[in-house]
C-alpha positions as CSV (number, residue, x, y, z in Angstrom):
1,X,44.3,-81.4,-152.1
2,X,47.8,-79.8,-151.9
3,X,50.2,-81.2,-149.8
4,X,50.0,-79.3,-146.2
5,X,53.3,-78.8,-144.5
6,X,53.5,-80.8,-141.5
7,X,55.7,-77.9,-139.5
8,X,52.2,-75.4,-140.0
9,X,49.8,-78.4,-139.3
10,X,51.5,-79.0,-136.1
11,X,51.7,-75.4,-135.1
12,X,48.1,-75.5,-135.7
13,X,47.6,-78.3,-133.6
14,X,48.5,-76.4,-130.2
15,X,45.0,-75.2,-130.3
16,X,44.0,-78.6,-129.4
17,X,44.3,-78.6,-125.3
18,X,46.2,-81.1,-123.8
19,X,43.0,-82.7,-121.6
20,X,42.7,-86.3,-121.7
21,X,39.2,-88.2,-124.2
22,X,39.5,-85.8,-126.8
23,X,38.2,-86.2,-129.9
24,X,38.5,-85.0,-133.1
25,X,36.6,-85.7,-136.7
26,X,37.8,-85.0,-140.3
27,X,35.6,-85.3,-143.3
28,X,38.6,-85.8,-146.0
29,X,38.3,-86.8,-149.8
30,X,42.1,-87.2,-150.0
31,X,44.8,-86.0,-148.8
32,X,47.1,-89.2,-146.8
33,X,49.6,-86.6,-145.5
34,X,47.0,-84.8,-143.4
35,X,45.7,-87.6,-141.7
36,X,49.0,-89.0,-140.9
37,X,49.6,-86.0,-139.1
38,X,46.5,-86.2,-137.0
39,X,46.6,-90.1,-136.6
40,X,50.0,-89.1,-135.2
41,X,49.2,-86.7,-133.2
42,X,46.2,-88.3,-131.4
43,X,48.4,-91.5,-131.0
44,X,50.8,-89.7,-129.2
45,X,48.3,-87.8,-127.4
46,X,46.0,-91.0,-126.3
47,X,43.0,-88.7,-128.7
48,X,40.3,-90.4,-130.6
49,X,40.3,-89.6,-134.4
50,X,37.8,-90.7,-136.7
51,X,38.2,-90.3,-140.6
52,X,34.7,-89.6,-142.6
53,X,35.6,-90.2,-145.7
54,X,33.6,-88.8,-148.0
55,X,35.3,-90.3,-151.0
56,X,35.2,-94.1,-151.5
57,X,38.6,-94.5,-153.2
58,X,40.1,-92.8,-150.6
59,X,38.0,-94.6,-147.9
60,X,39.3,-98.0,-149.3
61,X,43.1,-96.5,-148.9
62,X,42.5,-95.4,-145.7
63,X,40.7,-98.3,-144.1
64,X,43.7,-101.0,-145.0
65,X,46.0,-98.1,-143.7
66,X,44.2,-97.8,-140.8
67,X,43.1,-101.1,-140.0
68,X,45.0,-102.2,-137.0
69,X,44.6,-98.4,-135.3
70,X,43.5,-98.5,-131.3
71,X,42.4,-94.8,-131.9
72,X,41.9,-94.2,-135.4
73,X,38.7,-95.3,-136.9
74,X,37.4,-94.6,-140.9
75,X,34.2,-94.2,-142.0
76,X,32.9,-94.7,-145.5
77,X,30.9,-91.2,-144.9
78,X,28.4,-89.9,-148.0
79,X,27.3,-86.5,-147.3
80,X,24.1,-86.9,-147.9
81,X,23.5,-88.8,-145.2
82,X,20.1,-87.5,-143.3
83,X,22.1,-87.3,-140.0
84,X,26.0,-87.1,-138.7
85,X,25.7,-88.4,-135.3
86,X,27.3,-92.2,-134.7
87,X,26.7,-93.9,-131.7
88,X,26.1,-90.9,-129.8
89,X,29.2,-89.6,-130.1
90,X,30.8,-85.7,-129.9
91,X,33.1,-84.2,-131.0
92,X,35.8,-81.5,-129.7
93,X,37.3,-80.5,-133.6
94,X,36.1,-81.1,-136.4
95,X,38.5,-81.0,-139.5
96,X,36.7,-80.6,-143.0
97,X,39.3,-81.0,-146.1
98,X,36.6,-82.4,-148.1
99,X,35.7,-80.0,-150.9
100,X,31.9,-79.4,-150.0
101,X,29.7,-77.9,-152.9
102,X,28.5,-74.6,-152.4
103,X,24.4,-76.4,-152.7
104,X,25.7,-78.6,-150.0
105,X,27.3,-76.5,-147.3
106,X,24.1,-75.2,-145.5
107,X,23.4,-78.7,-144.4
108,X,26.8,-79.9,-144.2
109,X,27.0,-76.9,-141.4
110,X,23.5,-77.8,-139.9
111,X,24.5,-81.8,-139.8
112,X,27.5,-81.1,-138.3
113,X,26.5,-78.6,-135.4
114,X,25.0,-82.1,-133.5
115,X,28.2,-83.8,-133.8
116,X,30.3,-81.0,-131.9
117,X,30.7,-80.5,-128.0
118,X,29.3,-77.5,-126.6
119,X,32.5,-74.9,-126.9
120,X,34.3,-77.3,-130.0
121,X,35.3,-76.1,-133.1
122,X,35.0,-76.6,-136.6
123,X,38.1,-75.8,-139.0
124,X,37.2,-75.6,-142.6
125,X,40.0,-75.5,-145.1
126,X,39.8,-73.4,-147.8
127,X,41.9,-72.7,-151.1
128,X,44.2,-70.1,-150.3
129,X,42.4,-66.2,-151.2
130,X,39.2,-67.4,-152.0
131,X,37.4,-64.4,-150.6
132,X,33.8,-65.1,-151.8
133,X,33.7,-69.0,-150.9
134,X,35.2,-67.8,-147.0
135,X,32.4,-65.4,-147.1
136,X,29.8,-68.1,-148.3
137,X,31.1,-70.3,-145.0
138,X,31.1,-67.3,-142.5
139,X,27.5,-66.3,-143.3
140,X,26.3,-69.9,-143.5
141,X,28.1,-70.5,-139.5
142,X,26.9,-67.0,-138.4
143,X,23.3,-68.0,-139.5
144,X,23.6,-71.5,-138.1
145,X,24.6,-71.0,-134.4
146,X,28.3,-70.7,-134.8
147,X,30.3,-67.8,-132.9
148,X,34.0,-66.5,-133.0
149,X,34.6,-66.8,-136.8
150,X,38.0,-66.3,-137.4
151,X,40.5,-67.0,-140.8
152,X,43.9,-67.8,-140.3
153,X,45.3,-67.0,-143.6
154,X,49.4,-66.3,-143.2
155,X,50.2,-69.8,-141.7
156,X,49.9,-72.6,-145.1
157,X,50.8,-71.5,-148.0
158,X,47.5,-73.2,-150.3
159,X,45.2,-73.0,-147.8
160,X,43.2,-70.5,-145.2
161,X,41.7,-72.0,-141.9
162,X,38.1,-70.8,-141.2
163,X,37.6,-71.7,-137.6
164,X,34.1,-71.2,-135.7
165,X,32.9,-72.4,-132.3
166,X,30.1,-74.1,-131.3
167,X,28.3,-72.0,-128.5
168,X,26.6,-73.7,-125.6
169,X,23.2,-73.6,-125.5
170,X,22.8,-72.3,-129.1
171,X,20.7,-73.9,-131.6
172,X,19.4,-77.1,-132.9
């Protein structure tokens, strides 16, 4: 994963409102600079943040890094796993940096649609101008009870943001 500049991560992160319990989930393979951005800014914001790692190097980084974290907790997190939900816990954002393969990302979406609160949203980054793999995402969250599709594309310079909402009372 490129490096994401902190300046346009933080911008992004005044969608997050500032309501107290929030909680937010990111399903990362690498990248340490992005989740020391968010473990930043849910410190300072009193947030919960939970790392799925779905890479066991970078679980095993994480975790000592992590370690002595009041809101910050990582998960050694294969996604194959039959079912997302932990401890009955929801979610209000869900960040996904993980690179997801394309035979994967139908129940990657349907796993994670459990996982969110009624009204959250998922953001899905993507490398920057891939137009078919955006497409691929857009019709797999239209088809899976996910509303408000939007791409913010101008604001990092290797990535686009795909960012969907989960509706209430839609779906499984």
């Amino acid at each position: 994963m490129e490096k994401i500049e902190k300046t346009k991560l933080g911008q992004l992160l005044q969608i997050v409102p500032d309501h107290p319990m929030i909680r937010i989930a990111h399903f990362a393979d690498n990248g340490e600079w992005m989740t020391e951005v968010l473990a930043d800014f849910c410190h300072e914001k009193g947030y919960e943040y939970q790392i799925n790692c779905t890479d066991a190097d970078f679980y095993e980084k994480t975790k000592e890094k992590y370690r002595n974290s009041e809101n910050v907790r990582t998960v050694k997190f294969p996604l194959q796993r039959p079912r997302y939900m932990m401890q009955a816990k929801i979610y209000d954002f869900i960040f996904v940096t993980s690179e997801i393969d394309a035979n994967m990302r139908e129940a990657f979406v349907t796993r994670c649609h459990p996982i969110i609160k009624n009204a959250g949203n998922i953001l899905i980054f993507l490398p920057k101008g891939e137009r078919e793999e955006r497409y691929d995402w857009m019709k797999l969250l239209e088809e899976h009870y996910y509303v408000a599709t939007n791409t913010i594309d101008d604001m990092f310079e290797h990535y686009d943001v795909l960012i969907s909402k989960k509706m209430h009372g839609w779906g499984g």
